[in-house]
C-alpha positions as CSV (number, residue, x, y, z in Angstrom):
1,X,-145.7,43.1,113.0
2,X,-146.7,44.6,115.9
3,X,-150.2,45.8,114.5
4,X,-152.3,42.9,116.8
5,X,-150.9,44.6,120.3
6,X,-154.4,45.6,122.3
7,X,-154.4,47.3,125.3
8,X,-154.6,44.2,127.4
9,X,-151.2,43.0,125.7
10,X,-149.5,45.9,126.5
11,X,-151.0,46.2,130.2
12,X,-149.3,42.9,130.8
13,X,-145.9,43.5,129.1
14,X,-145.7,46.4,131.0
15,X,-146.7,44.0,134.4
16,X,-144.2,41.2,133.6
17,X,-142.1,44.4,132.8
18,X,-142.1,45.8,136.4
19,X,-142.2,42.1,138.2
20,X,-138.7,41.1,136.2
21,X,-137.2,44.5,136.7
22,X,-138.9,46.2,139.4
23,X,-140.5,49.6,139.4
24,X,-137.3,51.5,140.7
25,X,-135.5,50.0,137.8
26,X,-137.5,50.8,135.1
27,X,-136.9,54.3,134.7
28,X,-133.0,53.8,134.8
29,X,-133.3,51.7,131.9
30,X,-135.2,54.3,130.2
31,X,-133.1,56.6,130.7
32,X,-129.9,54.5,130.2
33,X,-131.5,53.3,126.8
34,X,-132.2,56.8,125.9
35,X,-128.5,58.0,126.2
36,X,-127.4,55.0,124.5
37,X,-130.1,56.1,121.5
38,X,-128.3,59.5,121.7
39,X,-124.7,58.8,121.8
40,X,-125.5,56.4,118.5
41,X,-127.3,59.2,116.3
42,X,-124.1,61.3,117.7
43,X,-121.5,58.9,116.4
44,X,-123.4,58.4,113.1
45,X,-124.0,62.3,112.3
46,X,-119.9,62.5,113.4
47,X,-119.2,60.0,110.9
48,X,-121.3,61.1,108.3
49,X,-120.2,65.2,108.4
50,X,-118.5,66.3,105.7
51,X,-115.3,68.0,107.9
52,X,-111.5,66.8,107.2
53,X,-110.0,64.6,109.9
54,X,-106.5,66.5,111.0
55,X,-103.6,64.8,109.0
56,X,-101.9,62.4,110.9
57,X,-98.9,63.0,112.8
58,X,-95.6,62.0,111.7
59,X,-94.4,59.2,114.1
60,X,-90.4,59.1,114.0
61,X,-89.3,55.2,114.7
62,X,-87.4,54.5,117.5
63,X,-83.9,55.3,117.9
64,X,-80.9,52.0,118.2
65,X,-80.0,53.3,121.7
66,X,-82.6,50.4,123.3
67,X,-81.8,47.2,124.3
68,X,-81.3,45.7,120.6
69,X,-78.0,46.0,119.1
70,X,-77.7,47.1,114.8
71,X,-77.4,43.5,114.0
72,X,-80.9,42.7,115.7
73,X,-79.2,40.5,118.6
74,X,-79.9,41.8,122.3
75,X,-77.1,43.5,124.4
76,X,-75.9,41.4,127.2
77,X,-75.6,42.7,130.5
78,X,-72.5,40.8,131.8
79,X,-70.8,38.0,130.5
């Protein structure tokens, strides 16, 4: 795919490179796209490890003491 790339082609992605971006730029997105690389192989080798998730809490529902009544109807304030 990318076996015709001379090094004239390359010379001027790399110019088009720093006259869309700018030559401060260019190393921020290296480094941004770096990190990015880094957090993904991260999340995949987290998600691929063989250790057991904690179990899950048990969440106890909500007690009738809010503003809905046994019956499902909302409590009125004042008549």
């Amino acid at each position: 795919m990318f076996g015709d790339l001379s090094f004239s082609h390359i010379l001027i992605l790399l110019l088009v490179l720093v006259l869309v971006f700018g030559a401060k730029r260019i190393p921020e997105i290296g480094s941004s796209l770096g990190q990015g690389i880094k957090e993904f192989k991260r999340s995949l080798k987290d998600a691929t490890s063989d250790d057991v998730s904690p179990p899950p809490r048990n969440v106890q529902p909500p007690t009738s003491s809010g503003p809905l009544s046994s019956s499902g109807d909302p409590k009125r304030l004042s008549d």
